[in-house]
N, C-alpha and C positions, 0 to 999 in steps of 0.2 A: 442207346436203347430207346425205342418208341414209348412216349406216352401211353397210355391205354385211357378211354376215355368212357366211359360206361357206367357213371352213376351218378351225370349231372340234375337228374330232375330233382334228385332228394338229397343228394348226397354233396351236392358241389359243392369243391375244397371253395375256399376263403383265396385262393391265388392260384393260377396256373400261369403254367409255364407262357414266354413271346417263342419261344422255339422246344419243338416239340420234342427232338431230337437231342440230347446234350452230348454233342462231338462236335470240339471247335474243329476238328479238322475238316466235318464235311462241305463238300461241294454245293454251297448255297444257290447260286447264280453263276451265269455264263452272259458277260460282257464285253464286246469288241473280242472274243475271241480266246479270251482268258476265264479260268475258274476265281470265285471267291469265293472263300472258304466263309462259314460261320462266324470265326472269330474277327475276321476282318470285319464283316458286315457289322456285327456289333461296334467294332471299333468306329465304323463311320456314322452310326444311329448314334450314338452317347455325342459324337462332335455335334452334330447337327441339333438334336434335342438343346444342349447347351444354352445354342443362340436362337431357339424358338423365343417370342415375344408371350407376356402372360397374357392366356386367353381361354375361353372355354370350346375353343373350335377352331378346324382350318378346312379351308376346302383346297382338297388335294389335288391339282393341275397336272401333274408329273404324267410326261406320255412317255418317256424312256421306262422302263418295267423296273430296272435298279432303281432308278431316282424315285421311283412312286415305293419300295418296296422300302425301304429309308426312310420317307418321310413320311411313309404311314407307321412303323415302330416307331419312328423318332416324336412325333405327336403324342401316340399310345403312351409311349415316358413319358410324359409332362402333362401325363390324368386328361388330355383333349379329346377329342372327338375327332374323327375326318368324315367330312363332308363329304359326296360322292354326287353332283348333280346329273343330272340325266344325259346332261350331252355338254361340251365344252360352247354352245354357242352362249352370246353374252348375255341375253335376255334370260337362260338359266342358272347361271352363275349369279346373276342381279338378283333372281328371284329366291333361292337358295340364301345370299349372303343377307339379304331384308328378312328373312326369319331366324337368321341367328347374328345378332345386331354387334356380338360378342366373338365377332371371328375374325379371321387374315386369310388370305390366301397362298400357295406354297407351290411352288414350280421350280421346276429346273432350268427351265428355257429365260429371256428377255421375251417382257410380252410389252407391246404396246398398240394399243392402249393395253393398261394393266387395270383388275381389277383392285377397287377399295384396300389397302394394308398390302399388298403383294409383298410378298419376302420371294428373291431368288435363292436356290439352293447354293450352298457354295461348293465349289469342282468337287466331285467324287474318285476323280482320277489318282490323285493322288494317295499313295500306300502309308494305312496308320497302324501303330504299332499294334497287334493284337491284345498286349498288355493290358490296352485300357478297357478292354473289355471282362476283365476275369471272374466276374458276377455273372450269374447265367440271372436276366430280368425276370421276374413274376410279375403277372398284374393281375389287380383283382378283377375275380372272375366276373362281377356284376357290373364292371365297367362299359358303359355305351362308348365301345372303339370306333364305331363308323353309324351315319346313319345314308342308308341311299336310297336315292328316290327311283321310283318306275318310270317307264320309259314314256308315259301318256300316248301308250298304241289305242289305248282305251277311254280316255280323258284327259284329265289333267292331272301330272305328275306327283303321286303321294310319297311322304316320309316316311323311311321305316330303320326304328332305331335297334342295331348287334350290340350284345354285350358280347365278351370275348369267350364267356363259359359255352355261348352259345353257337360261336363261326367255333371253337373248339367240336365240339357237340358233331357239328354239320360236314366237319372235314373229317369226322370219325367215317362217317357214313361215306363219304368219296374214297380215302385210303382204303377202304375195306372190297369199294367195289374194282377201283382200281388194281391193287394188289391180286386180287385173285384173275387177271386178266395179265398183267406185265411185272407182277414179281416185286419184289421187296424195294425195290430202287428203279425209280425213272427220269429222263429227264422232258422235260415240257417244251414245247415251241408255241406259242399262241396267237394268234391273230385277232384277237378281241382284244380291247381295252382295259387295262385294270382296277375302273371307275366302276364298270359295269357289273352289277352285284356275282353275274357269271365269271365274266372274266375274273376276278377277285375271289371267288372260292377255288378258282382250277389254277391261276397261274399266279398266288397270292399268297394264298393261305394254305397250298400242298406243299410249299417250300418250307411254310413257318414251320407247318407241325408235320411234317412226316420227311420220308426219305425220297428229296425228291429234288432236283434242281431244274432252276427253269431259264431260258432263253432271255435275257436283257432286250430283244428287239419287240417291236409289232410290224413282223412283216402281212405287205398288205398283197401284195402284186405275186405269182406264183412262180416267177422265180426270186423274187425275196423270200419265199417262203422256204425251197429250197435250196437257197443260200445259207437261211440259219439252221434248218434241219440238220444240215452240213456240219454245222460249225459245235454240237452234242454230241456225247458219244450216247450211243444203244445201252439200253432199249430207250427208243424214243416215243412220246406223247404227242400226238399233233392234237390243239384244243382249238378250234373254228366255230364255223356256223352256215349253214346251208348256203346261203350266198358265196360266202369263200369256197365253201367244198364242189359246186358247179363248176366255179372258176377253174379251180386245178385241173378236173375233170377232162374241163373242155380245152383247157391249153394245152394238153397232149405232153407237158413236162414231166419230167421223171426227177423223182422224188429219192434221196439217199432209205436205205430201209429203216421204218417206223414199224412199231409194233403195236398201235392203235392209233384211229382217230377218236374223237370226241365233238361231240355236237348237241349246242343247243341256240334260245332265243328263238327259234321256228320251228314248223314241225318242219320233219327233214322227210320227203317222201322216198319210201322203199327202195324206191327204183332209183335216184340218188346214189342210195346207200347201197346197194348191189352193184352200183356201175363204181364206185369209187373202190370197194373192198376185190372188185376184181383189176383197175387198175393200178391200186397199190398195195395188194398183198396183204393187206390188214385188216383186222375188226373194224367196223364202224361203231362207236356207243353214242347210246343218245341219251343224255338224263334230264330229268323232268321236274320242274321247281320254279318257284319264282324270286322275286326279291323281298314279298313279306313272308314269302318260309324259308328259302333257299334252297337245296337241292334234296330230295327226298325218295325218287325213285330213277332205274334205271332200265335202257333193253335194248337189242341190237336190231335195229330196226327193220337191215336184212334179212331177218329170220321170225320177228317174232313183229307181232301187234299188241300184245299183252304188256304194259310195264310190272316190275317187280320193283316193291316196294322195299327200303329200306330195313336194317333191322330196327325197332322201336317206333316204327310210322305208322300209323293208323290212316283209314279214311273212313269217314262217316258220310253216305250221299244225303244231301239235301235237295226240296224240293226245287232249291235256287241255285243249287252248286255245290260242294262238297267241303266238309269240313277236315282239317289235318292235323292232326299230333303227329309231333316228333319231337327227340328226345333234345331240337334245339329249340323248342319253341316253348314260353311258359303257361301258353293259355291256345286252345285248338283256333285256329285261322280260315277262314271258310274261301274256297277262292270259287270262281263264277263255273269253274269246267263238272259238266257233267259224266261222270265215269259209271260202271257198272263192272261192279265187283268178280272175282273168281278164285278158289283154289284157298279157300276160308277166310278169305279177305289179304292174301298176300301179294295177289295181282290185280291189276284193273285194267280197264279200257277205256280210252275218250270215246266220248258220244256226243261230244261239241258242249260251245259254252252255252250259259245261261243266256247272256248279252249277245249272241250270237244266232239264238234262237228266233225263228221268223215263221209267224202263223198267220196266212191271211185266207180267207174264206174258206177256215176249217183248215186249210190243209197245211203241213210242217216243213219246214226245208232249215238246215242251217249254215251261215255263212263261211263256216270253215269248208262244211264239204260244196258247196257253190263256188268256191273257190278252188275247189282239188279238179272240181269238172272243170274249171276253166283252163288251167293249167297242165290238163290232160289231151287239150287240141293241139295237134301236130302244127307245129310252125308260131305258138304260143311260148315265150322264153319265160319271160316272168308277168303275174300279174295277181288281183285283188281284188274281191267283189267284197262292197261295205256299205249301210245304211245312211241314209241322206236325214240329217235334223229336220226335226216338223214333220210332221203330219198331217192326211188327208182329213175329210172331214169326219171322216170313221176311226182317225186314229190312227193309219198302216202308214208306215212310210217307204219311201219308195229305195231302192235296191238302184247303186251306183256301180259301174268295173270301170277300172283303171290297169289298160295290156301295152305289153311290152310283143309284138309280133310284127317285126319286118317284115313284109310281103302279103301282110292280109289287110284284108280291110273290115271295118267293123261290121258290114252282113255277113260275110263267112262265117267271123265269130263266132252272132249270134245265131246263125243257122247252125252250127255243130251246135253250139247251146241247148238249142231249143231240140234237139233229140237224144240231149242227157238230161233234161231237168225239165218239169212244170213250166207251161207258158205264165203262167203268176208269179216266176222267179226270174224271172230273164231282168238281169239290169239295162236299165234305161234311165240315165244316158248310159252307155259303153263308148269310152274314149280311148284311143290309140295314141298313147305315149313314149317316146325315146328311154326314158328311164321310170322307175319310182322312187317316189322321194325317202329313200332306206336311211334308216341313220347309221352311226360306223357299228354295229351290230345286226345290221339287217332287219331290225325293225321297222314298221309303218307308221309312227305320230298319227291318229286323226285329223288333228288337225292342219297336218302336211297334206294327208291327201285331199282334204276337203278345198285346200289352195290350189292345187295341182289340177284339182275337175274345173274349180271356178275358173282358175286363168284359162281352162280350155272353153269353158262355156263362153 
């Protein structure tokens, strides 16, 4: 029987459940090709907890989905925290483990170099008696289980600390939307990382607490994608992100039948999502959140422009960005995106961020939609219009793109440019590059691209 979760703001018990679901016999995970049942997986979280080292933190390395989904319960046992850095490169993991001076590291792989304390996992292969598991775990609910940081598309990379009442809380809100689209039980395939505050609500924490089993792989290539689709039975979840969803798209691969995809970490434009739902037969969903609230609204981008909020989600617009209740957050979180409201405040619309906004001699343009016109020129694959640090002596700063378009050259560009948008908006420089520097979730660092223009300059 499901949890029901609906009255954390005042009401939250003293302990909730590690699994939301209490049937050791269900179908937890799906690795190399085999089921693990709940009771197993508990059996291998209690080995591993064991021989954790005393500490008040681990940063969780684990790229295999099983090994990460282990040693993030098996931490959660032993009252830790898991660390969640923004990206596995080492200067984040350096920077990360320097603020929490009281931690280890936790992987499943031989890394070398290894960071500071590395503990490797030991083999999961091997079958333990489900016996040791016949305590279903509680943890209290005000426990900081993970804190993760942001991807720094916007700066530089912030903290932001889960307690467990609260990824409870947040996964209430995912089960509820998902449920009414694929039914009482699904299982997941995902192609994002389980570090990434995304990846970790969709293919993480649907396992823990609902009915739901997910794929051990991250396939990246699309027929690894449809390799493990394969390998699940229906109804199936494919969980991506715009960049993977192109990719499938455009590989012309056929896909075993899925009964949604899911998409976030960019916006997913329309026509995307109309081109993939006609070549694989499925809804597209797109949900809306970040990693200091986590997921809060939902809508199929094929059909609609409007998102639909949550139940218990509030938004209040500010004159800088919008402020959000929901029933996993303990104090409202303001994030930079400007919305306007409709339907008594149940739906909204983006009208671009704050930090996005660009006013120069009176007139308004902002950098999301300067970038939806760029990516709207025929023979334009991917690309990025973004603001250059410093300013003129008035203060404006000047408007940089970075395209990905084989066979144009940067005046065509700007010539369709410049009869979609204000000559006051046209980026200069606009440079013609092979790739952009995406991290494995399809985001843009700042500061990636600001390397990527300099080394062109």
């Amino acid at each position: 029987m499901a949890i029901v979760y609906d009255t954390y703001r005042h009401e939250a018990p003293q302990r909730l459940p590690l699994l939301g679901v209490s049937d050791p016999g269900r179908i937890l995970t799906w690795r190399n090709g085999k089921p693990i049942s709940a009771a197993e997986f508990l059996a291998q979280v209690h080995a591993v907890a064991e021989g954790l080292p005393m500490a008040a933190a681990a940063v969780n390395l684990c790229e295999d989905r099983y090994a990460f989904l282990v040693a993030f319960c098996a931490v959660v046992l032993r009252g830790q925290t898991n660390l969640l850095p923004s990206s596995r490169a080492q200067q984040a993991i350096d920077e990360v483990m320097a603020a929490h001076p009281d931690c280890y590291a936790l992987g499943e792989q031989a890394l070398d170099p290894a960071p500071p304390g590395y503990r490797q996992l030991p083999p999961l292969d091997a079958a333990l008696a489900p016996e040791a598991a016949t305590v279903w775990p509680l943890i209290p609910a005000e426990q900081v289980v993970a804190i993760g940081y942001t991807s720094g598309s916007t700066g530089v990379p912030g903290a932001n600390p889960k307690t467990w009442r609260s990824f409870c809380a947040s996964s209430a809100g995912n089960l509820a939307m998902l449920h009414a689209s694929l039914g009482p039980r699904f299982e997941i395939v995902a192609t994002v990382p389980p570090q990434h505050m995304y990846g970790l609500e969709m293919s993480i924490l649907l396992p823990l607490l609902g009915e739901a089993g997910v794929h051990a792989g991250r396939p990246f290539f699309p027929a690894d994608v449809a390799a493990a689709v394969a390998e699940v039975p229906a109804p199936r979840l494919l969980v991506t992100t715009p960049v993977h969803l192109r990719a499938l798209v455009e590989s012309g691969i056929a896909l075993p039948p899925i009964a949604a995809m899911l998409s976030a970490t960019a916006p997913l434009p329309a026509e995307l999502a109309r081109a993939a739902e006609q070549r694989f037969g499925a809804p597209v969903l797109e949900v809306f959140g970040s990693t200091e609230t986590c997921v809060f609204a939902s809508r199929r981008p094929a059909v609609d422009e409007d998102w639909a909020l949550y139940d218990g989600a509030v938004l209040h617009p500010q004159p800088d960005g919008t402020a959000v209740e929901a029933p996993q957050l303990d104090a409202p979180v303001t994030l930079a995106d400007i919305v306007s409201l409709s339907d008594a405040g149940r739906h909204f619309r983006l009208r671009g961020r704050h930090a996005d906004m660009l006013e120069i001699a009176g007139k308004r343009a902002s950098l999301g939609d300067l970038t939806r016109r760029l990516l709207a020129i025929p023979g334009v694959r991917d690309g990025v219009v973004f603001q250059l640090d410093g300013g003129d002596a008035l203060g404006v700063h000047r408007i940089a793109a970075l395209v990905v378009a084989p066979g144009l050259d940067e005046h065509v560009i700007l010539d369709a440019l410049r009869r979609a948008v204000d000559p006051l908006f046209l980026p200069r420089p606009l440079k013609l590059v092979a790739a952009l520097p995406r991290n494995e979730t399809g985001k843009l660092p700042r500061a990636a691209l600001l390397e990527v223009l300099h080394r062109h300059d």
